[in-house]
The first five atom37 places (N, CA, C, CB, O) and aatype in JSON, in Angstrom:
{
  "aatype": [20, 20, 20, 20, 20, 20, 20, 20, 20, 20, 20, 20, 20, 20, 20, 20, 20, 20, 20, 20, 20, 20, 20, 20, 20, 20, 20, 20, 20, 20, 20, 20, 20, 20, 20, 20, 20, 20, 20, 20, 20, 20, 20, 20, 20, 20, 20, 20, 20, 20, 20, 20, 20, 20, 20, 20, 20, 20, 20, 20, 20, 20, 20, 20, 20, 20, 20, 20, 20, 20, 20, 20, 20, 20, 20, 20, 20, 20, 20],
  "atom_mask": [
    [1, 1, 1, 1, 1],
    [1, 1, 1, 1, 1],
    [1, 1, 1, 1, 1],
    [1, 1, 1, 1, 1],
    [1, 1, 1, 1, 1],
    [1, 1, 1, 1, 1],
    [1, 1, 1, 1, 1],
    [1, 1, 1, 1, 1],
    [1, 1, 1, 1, 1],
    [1, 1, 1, 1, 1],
    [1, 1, 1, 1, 1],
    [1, 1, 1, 1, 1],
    [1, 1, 1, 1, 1],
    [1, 1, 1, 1, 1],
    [1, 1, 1, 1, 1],
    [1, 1, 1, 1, 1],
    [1, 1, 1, 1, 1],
    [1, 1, 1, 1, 1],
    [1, 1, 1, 1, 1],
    [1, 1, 1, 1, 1],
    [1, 1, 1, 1, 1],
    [1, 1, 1, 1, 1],
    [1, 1, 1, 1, 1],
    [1, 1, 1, 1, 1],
    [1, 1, 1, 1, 1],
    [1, 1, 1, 1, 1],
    [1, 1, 1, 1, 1],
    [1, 1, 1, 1, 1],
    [1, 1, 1, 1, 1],
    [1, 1, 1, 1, 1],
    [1, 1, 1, 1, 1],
    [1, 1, 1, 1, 1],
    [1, 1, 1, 1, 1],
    [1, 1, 1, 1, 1],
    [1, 1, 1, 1, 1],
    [1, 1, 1, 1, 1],
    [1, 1, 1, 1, 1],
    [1, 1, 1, 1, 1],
    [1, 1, 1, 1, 1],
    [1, 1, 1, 1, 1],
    [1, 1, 1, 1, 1],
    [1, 1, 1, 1, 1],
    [1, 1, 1, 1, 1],
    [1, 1, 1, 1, 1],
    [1, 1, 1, 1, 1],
    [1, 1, 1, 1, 1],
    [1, 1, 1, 1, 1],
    [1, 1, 1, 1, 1],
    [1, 1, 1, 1, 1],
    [1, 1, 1, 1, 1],
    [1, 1, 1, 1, 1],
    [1, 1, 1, 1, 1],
    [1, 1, 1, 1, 1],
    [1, 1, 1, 1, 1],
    [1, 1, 1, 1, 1],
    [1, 1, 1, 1, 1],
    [1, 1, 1, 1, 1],
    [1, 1, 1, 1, 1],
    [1, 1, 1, 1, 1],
    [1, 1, 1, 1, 1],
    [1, 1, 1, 1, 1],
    [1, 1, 1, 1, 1],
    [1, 1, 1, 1, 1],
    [1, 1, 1, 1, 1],
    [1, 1, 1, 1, 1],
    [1, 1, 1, 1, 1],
    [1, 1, 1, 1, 1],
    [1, 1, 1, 1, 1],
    [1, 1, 1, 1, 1],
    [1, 1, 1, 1, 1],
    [1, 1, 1, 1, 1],
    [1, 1, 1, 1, 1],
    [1, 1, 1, 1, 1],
    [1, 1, 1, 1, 1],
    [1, 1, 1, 1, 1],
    [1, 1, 1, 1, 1],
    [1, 1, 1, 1, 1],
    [1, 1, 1, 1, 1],
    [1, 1, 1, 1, 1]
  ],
  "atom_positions": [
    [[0.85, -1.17, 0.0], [0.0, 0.0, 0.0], [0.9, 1.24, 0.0], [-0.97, -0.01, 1.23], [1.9, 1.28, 0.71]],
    [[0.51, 2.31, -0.84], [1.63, 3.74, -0.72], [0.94, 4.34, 0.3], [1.82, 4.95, -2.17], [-0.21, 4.11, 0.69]],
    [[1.92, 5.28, 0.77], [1.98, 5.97, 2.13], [1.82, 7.13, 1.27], [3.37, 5.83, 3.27], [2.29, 7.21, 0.13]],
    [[1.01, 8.21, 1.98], [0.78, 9.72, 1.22], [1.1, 10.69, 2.64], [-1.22, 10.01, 0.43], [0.21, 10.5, 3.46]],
    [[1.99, 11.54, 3.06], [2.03, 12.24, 3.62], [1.75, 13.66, 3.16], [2.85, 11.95, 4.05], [2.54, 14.37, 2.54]],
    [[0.54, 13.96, 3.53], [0.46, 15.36, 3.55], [1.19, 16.36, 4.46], [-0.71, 15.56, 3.71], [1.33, 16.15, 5.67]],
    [[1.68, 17.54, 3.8], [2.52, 18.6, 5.32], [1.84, 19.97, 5.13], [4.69, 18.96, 5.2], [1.64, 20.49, 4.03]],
    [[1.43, 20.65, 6.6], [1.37, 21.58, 6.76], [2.42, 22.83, 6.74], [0.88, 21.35, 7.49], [3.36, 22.85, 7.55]],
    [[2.27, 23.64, 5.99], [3.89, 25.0, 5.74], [2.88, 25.99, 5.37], [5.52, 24.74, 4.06], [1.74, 25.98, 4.9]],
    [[4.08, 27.17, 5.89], [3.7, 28.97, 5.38], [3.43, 28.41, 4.42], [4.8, 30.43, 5.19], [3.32, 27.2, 4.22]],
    [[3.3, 29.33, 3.7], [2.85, 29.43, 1.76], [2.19, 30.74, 1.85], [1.48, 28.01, 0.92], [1.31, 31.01, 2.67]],
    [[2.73, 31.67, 0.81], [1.87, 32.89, 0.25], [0.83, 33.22, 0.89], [1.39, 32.74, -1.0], [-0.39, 33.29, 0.71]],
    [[2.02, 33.53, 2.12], [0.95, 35.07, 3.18], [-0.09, 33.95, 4.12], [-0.63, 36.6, 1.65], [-1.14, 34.36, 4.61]],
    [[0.33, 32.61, 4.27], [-0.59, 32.15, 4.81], [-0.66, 30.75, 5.47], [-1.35, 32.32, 4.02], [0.09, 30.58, 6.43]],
    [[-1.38, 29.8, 5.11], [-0.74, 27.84, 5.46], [-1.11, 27.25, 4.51], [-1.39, 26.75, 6.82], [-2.06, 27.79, 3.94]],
    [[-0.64, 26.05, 3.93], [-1.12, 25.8, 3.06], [-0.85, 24.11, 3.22], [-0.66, 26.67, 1.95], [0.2, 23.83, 3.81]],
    [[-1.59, 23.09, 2.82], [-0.87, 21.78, 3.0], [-0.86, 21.39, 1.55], [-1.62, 20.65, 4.05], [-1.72, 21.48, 0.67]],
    [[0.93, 20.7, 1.57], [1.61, 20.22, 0.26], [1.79, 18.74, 0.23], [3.02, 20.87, 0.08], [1.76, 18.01, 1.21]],
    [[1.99, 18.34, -1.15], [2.47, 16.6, -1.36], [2.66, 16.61, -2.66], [1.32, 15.27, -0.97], [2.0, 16.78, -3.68]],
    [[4.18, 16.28, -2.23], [5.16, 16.02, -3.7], [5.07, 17.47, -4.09], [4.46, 14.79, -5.15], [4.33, 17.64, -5.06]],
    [[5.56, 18.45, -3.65], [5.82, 19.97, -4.35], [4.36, 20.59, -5.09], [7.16, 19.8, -5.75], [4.32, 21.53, -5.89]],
    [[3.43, 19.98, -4.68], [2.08, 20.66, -4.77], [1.28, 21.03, -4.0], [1.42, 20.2, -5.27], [0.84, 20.12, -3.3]],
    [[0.67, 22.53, -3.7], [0.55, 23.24, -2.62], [-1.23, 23.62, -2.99], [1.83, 24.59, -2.52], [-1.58, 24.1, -4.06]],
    [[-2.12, 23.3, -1.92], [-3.1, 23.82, -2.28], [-3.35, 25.53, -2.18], [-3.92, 23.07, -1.64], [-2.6, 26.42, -2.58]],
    [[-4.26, 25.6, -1.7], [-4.61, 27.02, -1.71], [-4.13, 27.93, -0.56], [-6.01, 27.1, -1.76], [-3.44, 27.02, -0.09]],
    [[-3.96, 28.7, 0.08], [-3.48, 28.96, 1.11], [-4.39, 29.96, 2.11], [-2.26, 29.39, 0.74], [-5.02, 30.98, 1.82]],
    [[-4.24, 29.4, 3.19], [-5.48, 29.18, 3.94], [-5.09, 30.68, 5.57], [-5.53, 26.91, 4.53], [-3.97, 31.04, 5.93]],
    [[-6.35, 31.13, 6.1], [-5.53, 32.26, 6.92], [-5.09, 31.93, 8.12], [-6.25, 33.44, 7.19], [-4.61, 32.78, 8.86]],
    [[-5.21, 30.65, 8.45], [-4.38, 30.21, 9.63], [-4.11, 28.56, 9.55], [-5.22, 30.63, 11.07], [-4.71, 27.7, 8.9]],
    [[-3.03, 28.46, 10.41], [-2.71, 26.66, 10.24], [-3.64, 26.02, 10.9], [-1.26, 26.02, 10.88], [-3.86, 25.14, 10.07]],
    [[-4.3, 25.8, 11.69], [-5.6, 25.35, 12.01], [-6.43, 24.93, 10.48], [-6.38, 26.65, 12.92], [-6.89, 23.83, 10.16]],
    [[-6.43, 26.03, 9.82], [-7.5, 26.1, 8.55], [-7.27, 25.08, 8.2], [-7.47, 27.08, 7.4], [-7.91, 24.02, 8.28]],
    [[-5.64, 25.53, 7.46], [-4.95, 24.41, 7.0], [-5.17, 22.83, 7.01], [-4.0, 24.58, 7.52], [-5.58, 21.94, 6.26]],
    [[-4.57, 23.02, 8.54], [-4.59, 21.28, 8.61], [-6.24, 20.9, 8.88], [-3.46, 20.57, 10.18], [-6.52, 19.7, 8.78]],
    [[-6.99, 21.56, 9.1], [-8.2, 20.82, 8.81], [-8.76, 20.35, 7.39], [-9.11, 21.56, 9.31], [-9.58, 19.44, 7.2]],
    [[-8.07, 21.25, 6.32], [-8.13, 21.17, 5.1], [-7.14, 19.84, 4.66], [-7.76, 22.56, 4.54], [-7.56, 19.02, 3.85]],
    [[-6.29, 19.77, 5.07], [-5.54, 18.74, 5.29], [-5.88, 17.31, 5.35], [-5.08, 19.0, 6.23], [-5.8, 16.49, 4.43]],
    [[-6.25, 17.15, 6.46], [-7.18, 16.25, 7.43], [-8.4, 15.76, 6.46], [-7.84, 17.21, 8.88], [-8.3, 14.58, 6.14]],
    [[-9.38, 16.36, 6.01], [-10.44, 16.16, 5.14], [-10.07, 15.36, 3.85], [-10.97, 17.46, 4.81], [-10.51, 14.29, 3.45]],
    [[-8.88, 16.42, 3.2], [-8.05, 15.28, 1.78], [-7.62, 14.15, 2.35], [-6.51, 15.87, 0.91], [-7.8, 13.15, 1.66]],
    [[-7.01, 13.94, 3.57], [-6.54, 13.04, 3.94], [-7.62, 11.47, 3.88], [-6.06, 13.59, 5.19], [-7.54, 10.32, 3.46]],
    [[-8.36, 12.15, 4.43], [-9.74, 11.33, 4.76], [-10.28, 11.13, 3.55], [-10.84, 12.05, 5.7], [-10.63, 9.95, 3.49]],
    [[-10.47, 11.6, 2.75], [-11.35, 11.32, 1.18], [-9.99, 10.26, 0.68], [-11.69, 13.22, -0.2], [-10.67, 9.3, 0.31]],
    [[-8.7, 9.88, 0.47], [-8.02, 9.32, 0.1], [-8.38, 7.89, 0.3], [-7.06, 9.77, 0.47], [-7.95, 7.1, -0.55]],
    [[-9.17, 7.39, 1.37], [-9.61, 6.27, 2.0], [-10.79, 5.85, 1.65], [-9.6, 6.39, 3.2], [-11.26, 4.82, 2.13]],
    [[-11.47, 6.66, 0.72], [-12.76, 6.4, 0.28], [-12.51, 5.4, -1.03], [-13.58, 7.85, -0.05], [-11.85, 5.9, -1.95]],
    [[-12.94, 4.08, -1.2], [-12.97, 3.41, -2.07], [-13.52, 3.96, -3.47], [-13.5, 2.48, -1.58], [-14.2, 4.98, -3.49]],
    [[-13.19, 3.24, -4.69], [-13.07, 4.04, -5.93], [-13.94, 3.03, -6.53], [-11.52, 4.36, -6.64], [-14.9, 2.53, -5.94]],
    [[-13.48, 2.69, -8.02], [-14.46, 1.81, -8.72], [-13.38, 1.23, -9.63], [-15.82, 2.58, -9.5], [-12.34, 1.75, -10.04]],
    [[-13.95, -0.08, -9.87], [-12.62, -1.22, -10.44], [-12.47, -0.49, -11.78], [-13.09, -3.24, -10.7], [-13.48, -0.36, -12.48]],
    [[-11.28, 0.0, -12.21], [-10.83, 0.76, -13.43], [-10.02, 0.12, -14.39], [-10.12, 1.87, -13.07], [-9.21, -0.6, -13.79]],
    [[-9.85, 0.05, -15.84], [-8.57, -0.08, -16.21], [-7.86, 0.9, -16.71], [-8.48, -0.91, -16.94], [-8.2, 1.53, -17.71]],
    [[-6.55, 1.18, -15.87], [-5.69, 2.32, -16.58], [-4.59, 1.77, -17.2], [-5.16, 3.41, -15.65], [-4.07, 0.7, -16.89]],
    [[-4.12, 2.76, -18.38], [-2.88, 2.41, -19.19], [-2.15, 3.53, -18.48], [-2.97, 2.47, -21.0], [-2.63, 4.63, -18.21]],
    [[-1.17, 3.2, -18.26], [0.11, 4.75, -18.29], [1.7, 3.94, -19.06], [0.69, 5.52, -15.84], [2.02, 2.79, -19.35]],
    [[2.39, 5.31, -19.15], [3.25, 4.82, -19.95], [4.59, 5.42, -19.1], [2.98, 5.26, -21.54], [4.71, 6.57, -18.67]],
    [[5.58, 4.26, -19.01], [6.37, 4.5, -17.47], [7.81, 5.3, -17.99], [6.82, 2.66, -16.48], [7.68, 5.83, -19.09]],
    [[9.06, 5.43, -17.4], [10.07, 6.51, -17.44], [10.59, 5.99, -19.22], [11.5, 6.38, -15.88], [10.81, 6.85, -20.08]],
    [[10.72, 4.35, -19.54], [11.44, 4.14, -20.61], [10.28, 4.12, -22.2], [12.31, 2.65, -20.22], [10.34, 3.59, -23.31]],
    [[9.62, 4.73, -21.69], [8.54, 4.72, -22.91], [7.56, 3.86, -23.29], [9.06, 4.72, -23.93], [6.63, 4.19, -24.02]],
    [[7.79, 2.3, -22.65], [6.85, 1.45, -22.78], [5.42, 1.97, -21.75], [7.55, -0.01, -22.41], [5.35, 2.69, -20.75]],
    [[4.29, 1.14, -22.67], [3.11, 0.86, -22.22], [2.08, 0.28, -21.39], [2.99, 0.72, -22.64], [1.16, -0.35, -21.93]],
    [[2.13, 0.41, -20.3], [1.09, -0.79, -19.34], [-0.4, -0.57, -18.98], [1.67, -0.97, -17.81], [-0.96, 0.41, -18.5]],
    [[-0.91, -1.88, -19.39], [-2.26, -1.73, -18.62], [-2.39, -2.33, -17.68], [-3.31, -2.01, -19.16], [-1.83, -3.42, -17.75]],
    [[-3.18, -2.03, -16.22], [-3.24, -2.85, -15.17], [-4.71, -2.39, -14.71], [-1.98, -2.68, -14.1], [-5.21, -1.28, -14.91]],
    [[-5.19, -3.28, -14.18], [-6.88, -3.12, -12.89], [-6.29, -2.45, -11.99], [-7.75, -4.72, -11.93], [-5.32, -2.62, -11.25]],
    [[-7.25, -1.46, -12.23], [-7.06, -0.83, -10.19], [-8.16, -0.88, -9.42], [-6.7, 0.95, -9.85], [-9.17, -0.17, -9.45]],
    [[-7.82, -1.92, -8.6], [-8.89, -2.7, -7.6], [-9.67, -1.26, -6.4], [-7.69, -4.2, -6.43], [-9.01, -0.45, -5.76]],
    [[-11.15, -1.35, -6.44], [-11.47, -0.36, -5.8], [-11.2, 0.45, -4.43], [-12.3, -0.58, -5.86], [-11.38, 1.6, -4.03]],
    [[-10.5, -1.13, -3.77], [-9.85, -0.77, -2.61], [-8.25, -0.46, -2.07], [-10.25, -1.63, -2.02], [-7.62, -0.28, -1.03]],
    [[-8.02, -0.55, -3.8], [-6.32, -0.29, -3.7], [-5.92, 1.59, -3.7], [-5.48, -1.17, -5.45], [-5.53, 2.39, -4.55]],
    [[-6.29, 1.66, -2.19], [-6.46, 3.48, -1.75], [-4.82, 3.75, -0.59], [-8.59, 3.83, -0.37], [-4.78, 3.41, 0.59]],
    [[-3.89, 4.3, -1.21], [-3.2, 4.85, -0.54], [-3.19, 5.31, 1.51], [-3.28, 5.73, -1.46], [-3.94, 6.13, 2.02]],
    [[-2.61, 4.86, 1.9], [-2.25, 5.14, 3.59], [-2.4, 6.79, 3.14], [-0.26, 4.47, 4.41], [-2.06, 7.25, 2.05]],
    [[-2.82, 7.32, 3.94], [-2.71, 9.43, 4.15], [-2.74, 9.71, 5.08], [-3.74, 10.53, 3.73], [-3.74, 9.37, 5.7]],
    [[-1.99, 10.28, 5.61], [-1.76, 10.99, 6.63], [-1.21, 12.43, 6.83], [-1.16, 10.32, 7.15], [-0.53, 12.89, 5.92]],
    [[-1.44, 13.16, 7.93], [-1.4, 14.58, 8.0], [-0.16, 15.21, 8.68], [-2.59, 15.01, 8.68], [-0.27, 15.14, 9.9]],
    [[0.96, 15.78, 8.28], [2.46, 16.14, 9.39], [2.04, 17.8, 9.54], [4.58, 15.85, 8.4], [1.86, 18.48, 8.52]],
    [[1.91, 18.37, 10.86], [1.55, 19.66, 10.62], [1.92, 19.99, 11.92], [0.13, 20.0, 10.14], [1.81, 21.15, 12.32]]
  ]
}
């Protein structure tokens, strides 16, 4: 299972929580924040619907695989 850590940080005049160098919106206090946080965190755990995706990986080849509805990432909140 992947591990998703979300983090609470300043950001533009404000808090904002990031993952993998992507920053949502920025919020007027860290409280806001990590409740905003907390909520994505929580929707990450919500089961999906059996899919098939193709992606195409670093050397250019092609894969298709099932993504099982319950195959939902660990999330958690560092703030």
């Amino acid at each position: 299972m992947a591990k998703v850590h979300y983090r609470v940080v300043p950001h533009d005049g404000g808090w904002a929580y990031t993952l993998e160098g992507a920053f949502s919106e920025p919020f007027r206090t860290k409280e806001l924040a990590l409740a905003a946080a907390r909520r994505v965190a929580q929707e990450q755990h919500v089961p999906g619907d059996l899919t098939q995706i193709h992606y195409q990986d670093a050397s250019g080849r092609w894969h298709s695989e099932l993504s099982e509805p319950d195959d939902r990432p660990d999330a958690d909140v560092e703030g």
